[in-house]
C-alpha positions in Angstrom: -37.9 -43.7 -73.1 -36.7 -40.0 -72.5 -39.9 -37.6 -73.8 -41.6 -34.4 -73.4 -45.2 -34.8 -74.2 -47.6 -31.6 -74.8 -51.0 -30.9 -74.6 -53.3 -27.9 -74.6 -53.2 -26.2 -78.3 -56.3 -25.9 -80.1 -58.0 -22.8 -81.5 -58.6 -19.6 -79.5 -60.4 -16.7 -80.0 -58.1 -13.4 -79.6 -58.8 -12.2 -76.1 -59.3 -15.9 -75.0 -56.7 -18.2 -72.9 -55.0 -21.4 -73.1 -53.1 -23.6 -71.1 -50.2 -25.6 -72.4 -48.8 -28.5 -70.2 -45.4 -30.2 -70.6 -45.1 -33.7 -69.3 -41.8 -35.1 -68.5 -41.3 -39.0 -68.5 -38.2 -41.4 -68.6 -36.7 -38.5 -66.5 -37.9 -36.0 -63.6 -37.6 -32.5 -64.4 -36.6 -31.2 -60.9 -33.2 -30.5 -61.7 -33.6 -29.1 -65.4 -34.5 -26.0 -66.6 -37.7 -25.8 -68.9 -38.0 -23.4 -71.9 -41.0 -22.7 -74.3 -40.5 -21.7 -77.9 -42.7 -20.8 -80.7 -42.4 -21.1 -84.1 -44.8 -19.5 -86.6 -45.0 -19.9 -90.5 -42.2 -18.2 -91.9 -40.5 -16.9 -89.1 -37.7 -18.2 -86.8 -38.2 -20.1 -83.7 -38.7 -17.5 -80.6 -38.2 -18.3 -76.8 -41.2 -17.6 -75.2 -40.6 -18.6 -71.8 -38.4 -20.1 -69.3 -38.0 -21.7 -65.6 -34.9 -22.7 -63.9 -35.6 -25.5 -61.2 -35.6 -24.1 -57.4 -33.1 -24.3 -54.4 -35.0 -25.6 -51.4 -37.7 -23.5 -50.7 -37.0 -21.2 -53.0 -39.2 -21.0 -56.0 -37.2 -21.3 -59.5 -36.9 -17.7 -61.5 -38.5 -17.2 -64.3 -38.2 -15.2 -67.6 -40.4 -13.8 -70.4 -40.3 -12.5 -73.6 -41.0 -9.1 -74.0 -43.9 -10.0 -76.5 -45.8 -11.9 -73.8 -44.7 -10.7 -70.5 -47.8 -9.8 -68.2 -50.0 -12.1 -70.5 -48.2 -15.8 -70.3 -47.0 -17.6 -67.0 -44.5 -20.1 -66.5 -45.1 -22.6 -63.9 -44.0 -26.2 -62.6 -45.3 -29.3 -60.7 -42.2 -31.0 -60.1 -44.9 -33.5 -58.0 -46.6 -34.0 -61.4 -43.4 -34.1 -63.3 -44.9 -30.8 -65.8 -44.5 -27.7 -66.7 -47.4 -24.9 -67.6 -47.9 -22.4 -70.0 -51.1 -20.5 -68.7 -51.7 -17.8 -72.1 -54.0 -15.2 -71.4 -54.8 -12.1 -73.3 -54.2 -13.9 -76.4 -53.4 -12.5 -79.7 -53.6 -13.8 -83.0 -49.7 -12.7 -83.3 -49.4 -15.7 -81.2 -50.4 -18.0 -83.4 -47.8 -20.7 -83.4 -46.5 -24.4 -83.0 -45.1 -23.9 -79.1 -42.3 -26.4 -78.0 -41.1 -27.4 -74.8 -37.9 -28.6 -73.6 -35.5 -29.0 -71.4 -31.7 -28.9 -70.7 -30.2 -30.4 -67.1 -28.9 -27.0 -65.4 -27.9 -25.7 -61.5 -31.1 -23.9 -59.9 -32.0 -20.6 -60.7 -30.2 -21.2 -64.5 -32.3 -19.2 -67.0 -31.4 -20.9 -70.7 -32.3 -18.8 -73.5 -31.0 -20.3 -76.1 -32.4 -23.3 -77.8 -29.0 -25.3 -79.2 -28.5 -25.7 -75.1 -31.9 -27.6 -75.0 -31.5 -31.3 -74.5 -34.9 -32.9 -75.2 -37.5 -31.0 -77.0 -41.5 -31.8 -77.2 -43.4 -32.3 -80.4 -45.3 -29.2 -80.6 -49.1 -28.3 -80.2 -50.4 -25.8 -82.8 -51.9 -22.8 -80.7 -54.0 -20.7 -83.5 -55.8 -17.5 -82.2 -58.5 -16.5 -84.9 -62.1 -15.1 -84.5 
């Protein structure tokens, strides 16, 4: 069975940091490109994140959203078959249910939009509150 299974949300304190992992199984995520989205209550679904697989030795690029860049990092285990959201700096503005997923893409691909996703995760609620 095809799945992306999440782990990590829970509440934060603003200031605090999470880390949200995306596990891959039925499939290995080496050749796809992974994508994090957020939704929050009343508002559209955001891309967050994103990281394309790599070439070789090189590492796979990576974007951000302006709203998180220098506070979130992408990263991948492709040994583990996961992909990381490390949230620092945290706001309550980020208060959201954050999805993974993944669409099957050449290295270095950088997906932003979510209709191109292929499998999608169920969703931990990240809630940053004092």
């Amino acid at each position: 069975q095809v799945q992306l299974v999440e782990s990590g949300g829970r509440l934060v304190q603003p200031g605090g940091s999470l880390r949200l992992s995306c596990a891959a199984s039925g499939f290995t995520l080496d050749y796809y490109s992974i994508g994090w989205f957020r939704q929050a209550p009343g508002k559209e679904r955001e891309g967050v994140s994103c990281i394309s697989s790599g070439d070789g030795s090189i590492d796979g690029s990576t974007y951000y959203a302006d709203s998180v860049k220098g506070r979130f990092t992408i990263s991948r285990d492709n040994a583990k078959n996961t992909v990381y959201l490390q949230m620092n700096s945290l706001k309550p503005e980020d208060t959201a249910v954050y999805y993974c997923a993944a669409h099957l893409a050449p290295p270095h691909t950088i997906v932003l939009a979510a209709s191109a996703y292929d499998y999608w995760g169920q969703g931990p609620q990240v809630t940053v509150s004092s």
